[in-house]
N, C-alpha and C positions, 0 to 999 in steps of 0.2 A: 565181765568187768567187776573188781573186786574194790570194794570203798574202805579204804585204810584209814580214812580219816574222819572223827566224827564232828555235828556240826558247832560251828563255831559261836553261836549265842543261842542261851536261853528259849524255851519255845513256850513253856506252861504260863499261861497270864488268866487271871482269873479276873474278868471285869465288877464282880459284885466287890472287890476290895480293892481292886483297882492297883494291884501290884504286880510285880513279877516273880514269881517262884523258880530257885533254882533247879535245875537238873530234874526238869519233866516231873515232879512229885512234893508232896510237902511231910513226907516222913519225918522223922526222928534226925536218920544222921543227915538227910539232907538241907534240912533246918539249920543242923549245925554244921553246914557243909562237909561234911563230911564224905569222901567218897567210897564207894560197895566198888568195887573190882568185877569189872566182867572182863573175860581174858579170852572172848569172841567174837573175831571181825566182821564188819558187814559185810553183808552181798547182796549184788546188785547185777542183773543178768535181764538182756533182752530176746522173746523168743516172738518167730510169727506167730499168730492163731490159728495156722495151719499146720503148725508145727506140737501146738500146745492145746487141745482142744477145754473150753471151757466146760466143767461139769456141772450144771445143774443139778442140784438134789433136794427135794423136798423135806426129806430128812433134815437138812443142815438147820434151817429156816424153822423148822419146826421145835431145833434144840431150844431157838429162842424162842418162842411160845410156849413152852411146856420144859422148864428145869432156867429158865436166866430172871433174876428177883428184878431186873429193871424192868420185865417185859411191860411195855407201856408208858414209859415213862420218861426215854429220850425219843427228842424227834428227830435224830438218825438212825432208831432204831426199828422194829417191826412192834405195833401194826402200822407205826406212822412213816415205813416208804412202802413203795411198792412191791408185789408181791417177786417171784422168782421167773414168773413168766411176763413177766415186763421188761426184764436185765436180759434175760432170755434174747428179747426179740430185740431190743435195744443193741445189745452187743456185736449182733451181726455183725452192722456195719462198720465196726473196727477191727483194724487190720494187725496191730503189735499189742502185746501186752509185755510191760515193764515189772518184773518183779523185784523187791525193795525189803530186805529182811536182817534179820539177826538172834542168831542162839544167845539167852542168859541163862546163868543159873538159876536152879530149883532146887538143887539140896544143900543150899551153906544158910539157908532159914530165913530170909529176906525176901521170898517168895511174894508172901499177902503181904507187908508191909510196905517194899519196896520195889520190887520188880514187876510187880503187875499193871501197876501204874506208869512206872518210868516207862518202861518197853513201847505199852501203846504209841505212850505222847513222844517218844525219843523219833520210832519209826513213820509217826506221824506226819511230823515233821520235815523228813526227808523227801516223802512222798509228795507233800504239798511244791517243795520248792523243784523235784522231776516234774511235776504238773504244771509249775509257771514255766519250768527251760523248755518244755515240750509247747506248751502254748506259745510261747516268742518264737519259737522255732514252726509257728504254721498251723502247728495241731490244736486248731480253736478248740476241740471237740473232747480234748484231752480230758481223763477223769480216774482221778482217784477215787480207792478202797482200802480202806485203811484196817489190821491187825487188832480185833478188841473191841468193844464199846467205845464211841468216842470221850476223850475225859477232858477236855479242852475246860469243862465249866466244874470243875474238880472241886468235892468230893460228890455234892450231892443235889448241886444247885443247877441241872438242866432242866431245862424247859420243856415238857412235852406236844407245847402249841405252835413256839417259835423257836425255830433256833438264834443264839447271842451274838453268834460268830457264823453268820453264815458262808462268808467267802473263804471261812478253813474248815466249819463243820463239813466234814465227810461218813458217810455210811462204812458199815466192816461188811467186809469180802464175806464172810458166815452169812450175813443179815441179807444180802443178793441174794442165798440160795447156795452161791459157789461152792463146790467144795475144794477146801484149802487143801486137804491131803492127797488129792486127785492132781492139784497144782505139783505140790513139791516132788510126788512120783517121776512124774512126768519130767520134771525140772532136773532131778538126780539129787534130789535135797535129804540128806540123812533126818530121820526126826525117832525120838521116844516119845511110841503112843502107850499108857500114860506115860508125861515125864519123870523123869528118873534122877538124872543129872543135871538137866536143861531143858528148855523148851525152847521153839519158835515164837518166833513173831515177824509175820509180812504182811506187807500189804502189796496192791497191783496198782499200778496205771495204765488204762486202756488209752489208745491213742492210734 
């Protein structure tokens, strides 16, 4: 299932100033509304977990401990959730995994400024509201992973004791352990490792 449509309000709210920020980011042209051109569709694909086996990697987990400057410093991040072998055992017991994505650009140079932010909170977004349809729909147990450091408390004001937002703070698919390139393989998802032209961004719903 392919999502042609992106979503219809605003997602990035920042509670310390108690506003709304346009278009997942508070850059330059998004300031001045302006909008950056991404000319790549979403996607949106359901596989079993028997179909799709989750990877575990110590390594991923490890990225953020050794080379990520936040380490420490969101509480949806490592060291403050659990380690790889709690997602591990935990995941078992779910049966579907939702995967929930979208390529942007990397080389028209809006990269750092603009797209590294937007992308999170864009697919973040999405993620949250497959986690409410799936929870109405029975799956109490439903649970997003979201694409990135969470940025919900943007640029720099997250909490490392409590989260602000906890019923949309969600942890990234890396920060479990998972490995995301093991996913998209599996999935038949083209990707540039490094990026070239474009990058990924997904996230999963377990359910």
């Amino acid at each position: 299932m392919r999502m042609e449509k992106s979503a219809k309000k605003d997602f990035y709210l920042c509670e310390e100033k108690n506003r709304m920020m346009s278009k997942y980011c508070n850059c330059i042209k998004c300031a001045k509304n302006e909008k950056v051109k991404n000319p790549f569709k979403f996607y949106q694909d359901i596989f079993s977990l028997k179909e799709i086996a989750l990877d575990f990697d110590l390594r991923v987990s490890a990225m953020c401990r050794f080379g990520c400057k936040w380490f420490g410093q969101k509480i949806m991040c490592p060291p403050n959730i659990p380690d790889a072998g709690y997602y591990a055992a935990a995941f078992r017991d779910y049966n579907f995994l939702c995967i929930i994505g979208r390529k942007y650009p990397y080389s028209d140079g809006f990269f750092f400024s603009h797209w590294r932010n937007y992308s999170t909170n864009e697919i973040h977004e999405l993620l949250l509201e497959k986690e409410k349809e799936l929870f109405k729909k029975g799956h109490i147990y439903a649970k997003a992973f979201i694409g990135g450091s969470c940025k919900l408390c943007f640029p720099n004001n997250c909490s490392s004791t409590r989260c602000r937002m906890p019923s949309k703070g969600r942890a990234p698919v890396e920060a479990a352990g998972i490995n995301v390139f093991s996913i998209m393989k599996t999935s038949g998802l083209e990707y540039q490792e490094p990026p070239k032209d474009y990058f990924w961004r997904i996230g999963i719903v377990l359910y």
